[in-house]
DSSP file (Angstrom, degrees, kcal/mol; ACC not computed):
  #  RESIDUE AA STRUCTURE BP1 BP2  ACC     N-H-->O    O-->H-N    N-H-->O    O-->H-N    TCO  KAPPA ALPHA  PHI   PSI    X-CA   Y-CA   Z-CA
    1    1 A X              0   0    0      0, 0.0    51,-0.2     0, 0.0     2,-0.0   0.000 360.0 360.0 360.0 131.1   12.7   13.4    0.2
    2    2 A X        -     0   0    0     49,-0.3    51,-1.8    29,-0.0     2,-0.5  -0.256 360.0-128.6 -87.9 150.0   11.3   11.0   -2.6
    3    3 A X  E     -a   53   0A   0     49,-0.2    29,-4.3    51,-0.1     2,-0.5  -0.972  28.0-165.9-111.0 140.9    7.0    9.6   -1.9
    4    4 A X  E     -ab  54  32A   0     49,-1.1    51,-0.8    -2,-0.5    52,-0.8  -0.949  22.4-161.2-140.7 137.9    6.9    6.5   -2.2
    5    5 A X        -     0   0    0     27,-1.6    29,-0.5    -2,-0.5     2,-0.4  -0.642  25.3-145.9 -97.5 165.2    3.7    4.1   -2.5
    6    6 A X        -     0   0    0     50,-0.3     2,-0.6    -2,-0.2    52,-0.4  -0.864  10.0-159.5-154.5 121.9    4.3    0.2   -1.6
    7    7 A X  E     -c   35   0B   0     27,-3.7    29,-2.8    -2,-0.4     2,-0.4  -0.685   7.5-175.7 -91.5 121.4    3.0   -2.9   -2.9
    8    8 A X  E     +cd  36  59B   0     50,-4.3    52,-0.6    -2,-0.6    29,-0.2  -0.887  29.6 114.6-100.4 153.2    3.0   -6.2   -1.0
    9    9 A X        -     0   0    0     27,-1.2    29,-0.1    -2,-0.4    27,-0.1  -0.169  54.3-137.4 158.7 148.0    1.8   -9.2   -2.5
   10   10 A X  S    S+     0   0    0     27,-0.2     2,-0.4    -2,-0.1    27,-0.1   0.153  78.8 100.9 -75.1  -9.3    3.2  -12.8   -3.7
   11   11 A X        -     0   0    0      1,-0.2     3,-0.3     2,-0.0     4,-0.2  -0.822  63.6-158.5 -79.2 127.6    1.1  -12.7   -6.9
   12   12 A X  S >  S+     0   0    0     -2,-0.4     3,-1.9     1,-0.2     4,-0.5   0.997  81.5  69.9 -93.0 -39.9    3.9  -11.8   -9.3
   13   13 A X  T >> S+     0   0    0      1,-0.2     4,-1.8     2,-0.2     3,-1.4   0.750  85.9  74.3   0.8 -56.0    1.0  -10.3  -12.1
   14   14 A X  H 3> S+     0   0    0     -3,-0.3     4,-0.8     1,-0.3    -1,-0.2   0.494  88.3  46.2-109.7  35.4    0.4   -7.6   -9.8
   15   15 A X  H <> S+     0   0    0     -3,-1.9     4,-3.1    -4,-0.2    -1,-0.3   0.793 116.3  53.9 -85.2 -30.6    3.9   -5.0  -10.2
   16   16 A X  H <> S+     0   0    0     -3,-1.4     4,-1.7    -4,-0.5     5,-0.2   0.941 109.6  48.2 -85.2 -35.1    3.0   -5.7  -13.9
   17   17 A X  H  X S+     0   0    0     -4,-1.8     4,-2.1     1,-0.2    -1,-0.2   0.945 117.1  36.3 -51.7 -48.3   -0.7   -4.4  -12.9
   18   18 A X  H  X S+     0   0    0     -4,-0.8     4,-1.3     1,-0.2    -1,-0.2   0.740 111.7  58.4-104.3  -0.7    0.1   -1.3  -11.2
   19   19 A X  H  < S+     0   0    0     -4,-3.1    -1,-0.2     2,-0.2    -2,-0.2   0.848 105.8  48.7 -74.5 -18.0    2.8   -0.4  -13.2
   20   20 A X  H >< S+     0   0    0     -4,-1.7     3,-1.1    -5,-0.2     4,-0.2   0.951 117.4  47.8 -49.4 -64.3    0.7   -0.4  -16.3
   21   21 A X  H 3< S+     0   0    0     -4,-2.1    -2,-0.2     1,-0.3    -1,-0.1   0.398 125.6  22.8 -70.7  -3.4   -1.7    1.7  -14.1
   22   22 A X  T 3X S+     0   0    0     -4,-1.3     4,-1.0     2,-0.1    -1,-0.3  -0.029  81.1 110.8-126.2  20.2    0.8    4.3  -12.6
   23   23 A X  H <> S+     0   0    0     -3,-1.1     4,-1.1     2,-0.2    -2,-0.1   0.523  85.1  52.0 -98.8  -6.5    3.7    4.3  -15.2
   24   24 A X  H  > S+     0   0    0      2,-0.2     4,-4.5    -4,-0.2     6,-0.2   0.819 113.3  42.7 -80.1 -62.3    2.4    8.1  -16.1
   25   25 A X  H  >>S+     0   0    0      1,-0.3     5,-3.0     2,-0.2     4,-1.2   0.693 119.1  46.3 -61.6 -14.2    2.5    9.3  -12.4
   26   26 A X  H  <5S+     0   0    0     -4,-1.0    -1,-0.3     2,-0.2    -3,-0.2   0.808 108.2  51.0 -89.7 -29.0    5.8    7.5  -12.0
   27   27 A X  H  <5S+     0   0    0     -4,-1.1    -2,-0.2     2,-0.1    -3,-0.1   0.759 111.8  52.8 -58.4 -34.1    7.3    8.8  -15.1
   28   28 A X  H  <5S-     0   0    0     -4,-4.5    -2,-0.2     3,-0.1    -3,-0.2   0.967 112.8-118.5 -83.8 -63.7    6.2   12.7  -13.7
   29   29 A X  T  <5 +     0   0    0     -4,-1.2   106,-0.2     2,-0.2    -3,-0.2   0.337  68.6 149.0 128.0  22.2    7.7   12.0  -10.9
   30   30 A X  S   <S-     0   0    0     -5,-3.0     2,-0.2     1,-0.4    -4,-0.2   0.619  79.0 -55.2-100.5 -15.0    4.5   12.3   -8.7
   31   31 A X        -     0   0    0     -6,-1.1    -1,-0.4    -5,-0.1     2,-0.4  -0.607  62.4 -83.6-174.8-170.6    6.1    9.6   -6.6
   32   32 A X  B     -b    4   0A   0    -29,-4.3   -27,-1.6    -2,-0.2     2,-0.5  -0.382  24.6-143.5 -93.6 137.6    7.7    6.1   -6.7
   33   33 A X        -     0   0    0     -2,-0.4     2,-0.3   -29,-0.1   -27,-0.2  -0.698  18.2-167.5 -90.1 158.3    6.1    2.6   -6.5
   34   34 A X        -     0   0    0     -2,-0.5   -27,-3.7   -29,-0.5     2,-0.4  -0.931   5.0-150.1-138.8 140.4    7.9   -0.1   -4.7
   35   35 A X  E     -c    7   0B   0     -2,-0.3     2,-0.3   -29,-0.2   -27,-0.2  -0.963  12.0-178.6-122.0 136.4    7.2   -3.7   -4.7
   36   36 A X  E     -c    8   0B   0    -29,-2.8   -27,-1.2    -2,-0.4    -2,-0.0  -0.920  21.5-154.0-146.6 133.1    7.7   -6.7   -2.1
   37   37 A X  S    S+     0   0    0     -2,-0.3     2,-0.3   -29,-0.2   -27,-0.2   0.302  79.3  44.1 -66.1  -9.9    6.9  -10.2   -2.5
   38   38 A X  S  > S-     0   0    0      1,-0.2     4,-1.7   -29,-0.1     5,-0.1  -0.922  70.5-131.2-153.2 169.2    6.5  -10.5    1.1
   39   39 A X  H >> S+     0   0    0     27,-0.4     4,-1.4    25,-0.3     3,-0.6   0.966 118.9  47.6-101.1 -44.3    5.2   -9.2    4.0
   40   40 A X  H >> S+     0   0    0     26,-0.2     3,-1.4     2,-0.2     4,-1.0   0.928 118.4  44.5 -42.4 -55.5    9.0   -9.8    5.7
   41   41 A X  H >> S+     0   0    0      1,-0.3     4,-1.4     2,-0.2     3,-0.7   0.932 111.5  51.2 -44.4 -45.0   10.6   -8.0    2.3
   42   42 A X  H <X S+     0   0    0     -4,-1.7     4,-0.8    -3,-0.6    -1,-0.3   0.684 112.1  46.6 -83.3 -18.5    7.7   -5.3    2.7
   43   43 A X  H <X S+     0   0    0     -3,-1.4     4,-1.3    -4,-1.4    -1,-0.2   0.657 110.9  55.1 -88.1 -21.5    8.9   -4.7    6.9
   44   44 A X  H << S+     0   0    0     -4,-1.0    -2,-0.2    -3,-0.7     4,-0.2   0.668 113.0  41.1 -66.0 -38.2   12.5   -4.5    5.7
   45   45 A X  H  X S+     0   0    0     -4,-1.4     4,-0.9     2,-0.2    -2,-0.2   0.646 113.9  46.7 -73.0 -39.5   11.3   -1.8    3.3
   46   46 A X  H >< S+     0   0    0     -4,-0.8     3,-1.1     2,-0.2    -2,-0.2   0.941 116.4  47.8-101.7 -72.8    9.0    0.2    5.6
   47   47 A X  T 3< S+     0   0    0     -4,-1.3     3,-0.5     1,-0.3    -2,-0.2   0.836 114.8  48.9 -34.5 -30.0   12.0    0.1    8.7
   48   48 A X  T 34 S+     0   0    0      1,-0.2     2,-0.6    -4,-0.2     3,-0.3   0.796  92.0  83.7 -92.1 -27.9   14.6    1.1    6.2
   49   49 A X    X<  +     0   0    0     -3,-1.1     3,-1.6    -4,-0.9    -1,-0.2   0.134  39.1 130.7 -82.4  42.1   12.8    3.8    4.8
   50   50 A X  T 3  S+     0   0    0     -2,-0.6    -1,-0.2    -3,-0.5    -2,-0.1   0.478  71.5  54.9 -53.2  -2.5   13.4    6.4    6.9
   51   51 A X  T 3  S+     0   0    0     -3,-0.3     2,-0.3   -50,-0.0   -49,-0.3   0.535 102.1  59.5 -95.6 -25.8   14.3    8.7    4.3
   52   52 A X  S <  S-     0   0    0     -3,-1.6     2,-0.8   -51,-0.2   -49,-0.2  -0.776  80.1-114.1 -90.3 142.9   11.3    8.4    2.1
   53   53 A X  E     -a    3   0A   0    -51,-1.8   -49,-1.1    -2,-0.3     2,-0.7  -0.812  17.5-162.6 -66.5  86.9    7.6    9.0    2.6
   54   54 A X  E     +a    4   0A   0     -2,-0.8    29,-0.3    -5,-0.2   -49,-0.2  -0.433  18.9 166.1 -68.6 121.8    5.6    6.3    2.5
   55   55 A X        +     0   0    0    -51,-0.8     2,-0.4    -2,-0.7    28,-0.3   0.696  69.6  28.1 -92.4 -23.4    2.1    7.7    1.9
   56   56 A X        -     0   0    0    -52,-0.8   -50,-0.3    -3,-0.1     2,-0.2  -0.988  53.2-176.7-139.5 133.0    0.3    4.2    0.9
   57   57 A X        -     0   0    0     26,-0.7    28,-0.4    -2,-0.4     2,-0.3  -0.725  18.0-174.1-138.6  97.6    1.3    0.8    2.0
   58   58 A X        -     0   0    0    -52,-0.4   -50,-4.3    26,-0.2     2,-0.3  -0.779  11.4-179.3 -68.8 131.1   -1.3   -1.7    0.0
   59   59 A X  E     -de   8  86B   0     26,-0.7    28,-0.9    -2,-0.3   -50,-0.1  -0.918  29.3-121.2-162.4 149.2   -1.0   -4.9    0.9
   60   60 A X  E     - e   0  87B   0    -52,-0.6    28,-0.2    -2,-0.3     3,-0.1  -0.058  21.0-149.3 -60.5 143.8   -2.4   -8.7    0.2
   61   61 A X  S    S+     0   0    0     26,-0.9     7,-1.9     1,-0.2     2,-0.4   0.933  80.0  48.8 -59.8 -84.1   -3.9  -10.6    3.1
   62   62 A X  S    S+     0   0    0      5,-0.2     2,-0.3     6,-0.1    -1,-0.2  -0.442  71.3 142.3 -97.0 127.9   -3.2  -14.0    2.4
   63   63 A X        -     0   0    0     -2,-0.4   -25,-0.1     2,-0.3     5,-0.0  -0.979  54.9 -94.4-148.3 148.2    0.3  -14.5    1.5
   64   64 A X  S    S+     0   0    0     -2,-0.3   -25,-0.3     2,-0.1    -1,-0.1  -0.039 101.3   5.7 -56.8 175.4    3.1  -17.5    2.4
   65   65 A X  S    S+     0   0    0    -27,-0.1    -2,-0.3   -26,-0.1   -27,-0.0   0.228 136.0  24.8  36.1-155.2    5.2  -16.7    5.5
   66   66 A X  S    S-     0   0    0      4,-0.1   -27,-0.4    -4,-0.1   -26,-0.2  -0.125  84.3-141.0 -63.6 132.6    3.9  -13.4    7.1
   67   67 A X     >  -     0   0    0    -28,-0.1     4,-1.1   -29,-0.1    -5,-0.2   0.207  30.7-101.7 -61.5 166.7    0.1  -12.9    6.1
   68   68 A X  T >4 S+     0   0    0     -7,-1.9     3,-0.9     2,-0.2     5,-0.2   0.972 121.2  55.8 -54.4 -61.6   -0.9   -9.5    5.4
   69   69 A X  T >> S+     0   0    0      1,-0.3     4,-2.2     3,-0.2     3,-0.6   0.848 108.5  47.5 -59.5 -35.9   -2.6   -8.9    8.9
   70   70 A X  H 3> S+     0   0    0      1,-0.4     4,-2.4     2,-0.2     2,-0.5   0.820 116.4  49.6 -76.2 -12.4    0.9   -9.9   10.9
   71   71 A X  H << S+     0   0    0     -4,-1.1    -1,-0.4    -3,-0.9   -29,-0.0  -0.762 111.0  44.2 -99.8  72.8    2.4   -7.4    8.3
   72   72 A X  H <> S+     0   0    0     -3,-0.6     4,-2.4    -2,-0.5    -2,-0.2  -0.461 113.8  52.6 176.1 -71.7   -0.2   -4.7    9.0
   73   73 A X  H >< S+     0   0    0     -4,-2.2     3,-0.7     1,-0.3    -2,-0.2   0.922 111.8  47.9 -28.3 -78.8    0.3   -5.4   13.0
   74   74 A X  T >X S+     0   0    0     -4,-2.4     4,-1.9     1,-0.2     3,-1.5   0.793 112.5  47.2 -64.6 -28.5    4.3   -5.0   12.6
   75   75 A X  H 3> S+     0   0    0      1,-0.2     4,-1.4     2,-0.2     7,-0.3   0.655 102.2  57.3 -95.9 -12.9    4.2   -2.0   10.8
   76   76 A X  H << S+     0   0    0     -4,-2.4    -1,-0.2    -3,-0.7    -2,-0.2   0.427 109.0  50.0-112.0  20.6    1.9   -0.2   12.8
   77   77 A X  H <4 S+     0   0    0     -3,-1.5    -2,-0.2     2,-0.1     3,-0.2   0.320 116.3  44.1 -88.7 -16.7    4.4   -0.8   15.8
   78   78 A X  H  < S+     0   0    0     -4,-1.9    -2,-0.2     1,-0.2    -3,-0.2   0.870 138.3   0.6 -78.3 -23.8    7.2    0.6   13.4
   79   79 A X    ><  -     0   0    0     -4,-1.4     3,-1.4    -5,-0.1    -1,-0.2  -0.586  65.2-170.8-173.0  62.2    5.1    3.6   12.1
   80   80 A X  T 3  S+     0   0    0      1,-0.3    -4,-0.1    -3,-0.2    -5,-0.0   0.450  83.0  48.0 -12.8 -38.2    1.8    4.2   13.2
   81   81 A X  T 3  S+     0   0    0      2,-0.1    -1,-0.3     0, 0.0    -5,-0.1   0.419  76.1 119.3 -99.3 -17.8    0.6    6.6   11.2
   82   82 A X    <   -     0   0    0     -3,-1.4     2,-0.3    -7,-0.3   -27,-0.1  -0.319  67.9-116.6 -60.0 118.2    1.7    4.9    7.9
   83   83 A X        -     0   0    0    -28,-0.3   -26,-0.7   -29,-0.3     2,-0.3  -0.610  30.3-160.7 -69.3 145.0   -1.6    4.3    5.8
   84   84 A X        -     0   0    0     -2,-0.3    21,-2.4    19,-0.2    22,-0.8  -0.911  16.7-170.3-156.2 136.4   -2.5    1.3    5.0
   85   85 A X        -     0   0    0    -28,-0.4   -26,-0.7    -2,-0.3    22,-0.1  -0.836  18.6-143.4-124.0  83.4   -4.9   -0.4    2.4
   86   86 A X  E     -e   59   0B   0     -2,-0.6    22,-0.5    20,-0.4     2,-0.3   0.434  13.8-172.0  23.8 134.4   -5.8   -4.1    2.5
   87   87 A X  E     +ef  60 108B   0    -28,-0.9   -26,-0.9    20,-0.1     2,-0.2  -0.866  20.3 155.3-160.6 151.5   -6.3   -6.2   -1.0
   88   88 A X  E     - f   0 109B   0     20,-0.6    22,-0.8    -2,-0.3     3,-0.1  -0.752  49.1-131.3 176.2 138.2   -7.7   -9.7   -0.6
   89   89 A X  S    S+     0   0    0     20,-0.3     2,-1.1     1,-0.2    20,-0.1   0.702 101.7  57.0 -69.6 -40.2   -9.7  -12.2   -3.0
   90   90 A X        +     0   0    0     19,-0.1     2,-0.7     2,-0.1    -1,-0.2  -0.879  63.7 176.9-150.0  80.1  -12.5  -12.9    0.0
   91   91 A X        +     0   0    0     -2,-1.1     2,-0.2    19,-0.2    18,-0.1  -0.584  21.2 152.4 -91.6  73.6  -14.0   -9.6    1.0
   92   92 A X    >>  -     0   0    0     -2,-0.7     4,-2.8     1,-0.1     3,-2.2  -0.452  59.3-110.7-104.7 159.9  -16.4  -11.0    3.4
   93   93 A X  H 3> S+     0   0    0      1,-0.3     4,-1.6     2,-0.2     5,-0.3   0.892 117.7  60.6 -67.2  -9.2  -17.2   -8.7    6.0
   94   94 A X  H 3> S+     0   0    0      2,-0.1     4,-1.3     3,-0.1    -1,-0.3   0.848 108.3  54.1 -82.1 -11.7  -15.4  -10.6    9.0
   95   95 A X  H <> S+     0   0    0     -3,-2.2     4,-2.7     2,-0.2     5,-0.4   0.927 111.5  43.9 -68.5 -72.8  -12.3   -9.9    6.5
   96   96 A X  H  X S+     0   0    0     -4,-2.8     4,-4.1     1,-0.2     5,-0.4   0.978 117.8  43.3 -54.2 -62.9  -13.1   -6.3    6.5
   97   97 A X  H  X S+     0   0    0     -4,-1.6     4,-2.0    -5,-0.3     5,-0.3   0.866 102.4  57.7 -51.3 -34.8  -13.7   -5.9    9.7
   98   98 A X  H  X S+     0   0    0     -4,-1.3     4,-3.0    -5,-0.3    -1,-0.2   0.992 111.3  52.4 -58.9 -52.5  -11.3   -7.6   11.2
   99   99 A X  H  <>S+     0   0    0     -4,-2.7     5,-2.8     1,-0.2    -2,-0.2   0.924 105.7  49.3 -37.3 -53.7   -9.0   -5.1    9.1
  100  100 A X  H ><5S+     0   0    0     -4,-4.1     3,-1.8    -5,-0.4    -1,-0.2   0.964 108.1  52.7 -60.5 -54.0  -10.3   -2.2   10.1
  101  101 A X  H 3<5S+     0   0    0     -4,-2.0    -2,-0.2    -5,-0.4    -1,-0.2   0.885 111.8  49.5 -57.3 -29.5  -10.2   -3.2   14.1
  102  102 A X  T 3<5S-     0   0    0     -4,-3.0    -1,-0.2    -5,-0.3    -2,-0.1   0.392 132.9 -87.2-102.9  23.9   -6.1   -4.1   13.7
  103  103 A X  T < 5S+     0   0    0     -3,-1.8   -19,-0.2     1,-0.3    -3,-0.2   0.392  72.5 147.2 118.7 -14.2   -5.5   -0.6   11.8
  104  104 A X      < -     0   0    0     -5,-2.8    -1,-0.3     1,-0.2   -19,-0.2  -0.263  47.3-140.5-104.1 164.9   -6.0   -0.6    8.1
  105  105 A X  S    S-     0   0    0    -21,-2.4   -20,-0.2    -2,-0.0    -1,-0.2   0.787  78.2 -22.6 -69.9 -39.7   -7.2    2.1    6.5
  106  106 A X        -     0   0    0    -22,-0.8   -20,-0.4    -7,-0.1    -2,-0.1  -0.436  43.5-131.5-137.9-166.4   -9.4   -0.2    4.1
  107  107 A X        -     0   0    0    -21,-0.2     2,-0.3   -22,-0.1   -20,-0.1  -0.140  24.9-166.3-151.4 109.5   -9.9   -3.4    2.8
  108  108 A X  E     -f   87   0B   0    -22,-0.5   -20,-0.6    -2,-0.1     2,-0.2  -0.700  26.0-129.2-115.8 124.9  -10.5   -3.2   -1.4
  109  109 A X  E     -f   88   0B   0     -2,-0.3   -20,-0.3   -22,-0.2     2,-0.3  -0.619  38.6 -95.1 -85.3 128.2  -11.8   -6.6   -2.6
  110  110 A X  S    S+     0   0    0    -22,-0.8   -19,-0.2    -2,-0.2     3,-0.1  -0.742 110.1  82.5-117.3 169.9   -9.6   -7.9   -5.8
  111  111 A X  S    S-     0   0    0      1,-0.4    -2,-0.1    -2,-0.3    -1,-0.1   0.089 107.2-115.1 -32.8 111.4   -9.8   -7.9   -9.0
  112  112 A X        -     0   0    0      1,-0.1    -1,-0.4    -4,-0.1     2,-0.3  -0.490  20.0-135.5 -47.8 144.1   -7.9   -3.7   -7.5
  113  113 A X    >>  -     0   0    0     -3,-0.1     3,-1.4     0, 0.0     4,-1.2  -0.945  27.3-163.1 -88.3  88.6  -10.5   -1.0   -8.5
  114  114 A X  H 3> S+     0   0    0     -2,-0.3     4,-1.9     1,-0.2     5,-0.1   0.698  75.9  54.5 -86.8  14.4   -7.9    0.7   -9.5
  115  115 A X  H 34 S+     0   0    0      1,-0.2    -1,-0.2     2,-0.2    -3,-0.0   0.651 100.4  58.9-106.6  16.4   -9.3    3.8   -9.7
  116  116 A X  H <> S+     0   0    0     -3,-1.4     4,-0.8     2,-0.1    -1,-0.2   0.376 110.2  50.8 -96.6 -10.9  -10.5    3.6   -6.1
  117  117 A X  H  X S+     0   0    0     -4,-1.2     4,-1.6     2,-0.1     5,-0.3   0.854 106.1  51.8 -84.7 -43.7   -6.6    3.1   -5.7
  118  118 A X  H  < S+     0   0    0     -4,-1.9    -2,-0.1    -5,-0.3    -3,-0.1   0.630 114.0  46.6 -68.9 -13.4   -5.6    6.3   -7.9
  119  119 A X  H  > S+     0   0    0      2,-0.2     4,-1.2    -5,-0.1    -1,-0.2   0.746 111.8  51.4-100.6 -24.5   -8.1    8.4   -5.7
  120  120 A X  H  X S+     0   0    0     -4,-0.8     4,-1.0     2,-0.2    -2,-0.2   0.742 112.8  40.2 -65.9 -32.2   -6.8    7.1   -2.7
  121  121 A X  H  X S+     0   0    0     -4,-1.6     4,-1.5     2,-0.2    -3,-0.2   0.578 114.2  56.5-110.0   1.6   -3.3    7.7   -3.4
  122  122 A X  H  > S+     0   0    0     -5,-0.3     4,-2.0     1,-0.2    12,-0.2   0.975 107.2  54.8 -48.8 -42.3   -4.2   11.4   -5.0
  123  123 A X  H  X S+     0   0    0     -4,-1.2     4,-1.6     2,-0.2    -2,-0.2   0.709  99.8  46.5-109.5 -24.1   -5.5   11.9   -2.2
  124  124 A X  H  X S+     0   0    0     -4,-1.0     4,-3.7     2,-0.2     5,-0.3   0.875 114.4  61.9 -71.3 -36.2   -2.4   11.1    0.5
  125  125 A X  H  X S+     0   0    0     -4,-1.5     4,-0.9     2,-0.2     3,-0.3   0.954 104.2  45.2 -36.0 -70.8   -0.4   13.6   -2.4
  126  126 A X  H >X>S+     0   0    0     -4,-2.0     4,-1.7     2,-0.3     5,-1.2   0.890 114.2  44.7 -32.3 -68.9   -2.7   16.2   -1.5
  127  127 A X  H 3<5S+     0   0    0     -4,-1.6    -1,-0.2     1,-0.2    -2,-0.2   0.889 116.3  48.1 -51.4 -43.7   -2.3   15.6    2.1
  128  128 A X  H 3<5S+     0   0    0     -4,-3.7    -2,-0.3    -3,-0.3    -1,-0.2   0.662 118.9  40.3 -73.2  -9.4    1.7   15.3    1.7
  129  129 A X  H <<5S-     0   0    0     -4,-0.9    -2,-0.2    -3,-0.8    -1,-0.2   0.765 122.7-106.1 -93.6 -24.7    1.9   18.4   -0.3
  130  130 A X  T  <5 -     0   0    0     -4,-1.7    -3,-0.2    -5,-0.2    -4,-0.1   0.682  69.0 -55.1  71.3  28.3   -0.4   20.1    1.7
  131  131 A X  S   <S+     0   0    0     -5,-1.2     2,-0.4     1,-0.2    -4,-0.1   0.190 106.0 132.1-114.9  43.3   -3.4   20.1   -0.5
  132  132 A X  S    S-     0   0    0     -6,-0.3    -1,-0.2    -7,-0.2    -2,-0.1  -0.855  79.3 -95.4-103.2 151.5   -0.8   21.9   -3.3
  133  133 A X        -     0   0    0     -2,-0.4     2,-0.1    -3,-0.1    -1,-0.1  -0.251  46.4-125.2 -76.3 119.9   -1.2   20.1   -6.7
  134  134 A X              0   0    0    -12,-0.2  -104,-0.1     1,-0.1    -8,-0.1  -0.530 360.0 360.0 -64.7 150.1    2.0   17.0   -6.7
  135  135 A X              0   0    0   -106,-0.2    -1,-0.1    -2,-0.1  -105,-0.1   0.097 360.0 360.0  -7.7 360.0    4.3   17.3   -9.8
């Protein structure tokens, strides 16, 4: 069974972002990133994957068709447990909170910190491995 981390968001910049920033940890093989343009693409992804382990699902609030929060909602009636990390331009604290109250793990304020993203998803490795050191 493959890990796989998954990025929503409608900006198209930001696969080019976090592939820059993960293209070592995808090349070892320490798991895969995945991309959707949409929060529907990104529910298609997350239903289908029953074969993977998603450890991380980041994803943009405000995005055309379903928003981040109705995509946060459905996917924590498909999967409950699935973490899941917020990203949004306007991290004002009724933003955060509201995130936190409908499930999310987080809510990370953009320009991504990415290295508050690379400690976050070390840190679901560790937890999927069973705190033995991922590939």
């Amino acid at each position: 069974m493959s890990v796989l981390v998954l990025v929503v968001d409608d900006e198209p910049d930001i696969e080019a972002l976090f592939r820059q920033q993960f293209r070592r940890d995808v090349k070892a093989g320490r798991f895969d990133l995945e991309f959707a343009t949409s929060g529907e693409q990104a529910l298609t992804i997350v239903v289908e994957a029953r074969e993977r382990d998603i450890i991380l699902l980041l994803s943009d609030v405000n995005m055309p068709g379903m928003g981040g929060f109705d995509l946060l909602r459905r996917v924590k009636e498909q999967r409950p447990d699935l973490p899941v990390i917020m990203i949004t331009a306007y991290a004002d604290p009724q933003t955060r909170r509201r995130a936190l109250e409908q499930g999310a793990d987080d809510l990370l304020p953009k320009p991504v910190d990415f290295a508050s993203v690379r400690a976050e998803v070390d840190r679901r490795l560790a937890s999927w491995t069973g705190g033995k050191p991922a590939p």
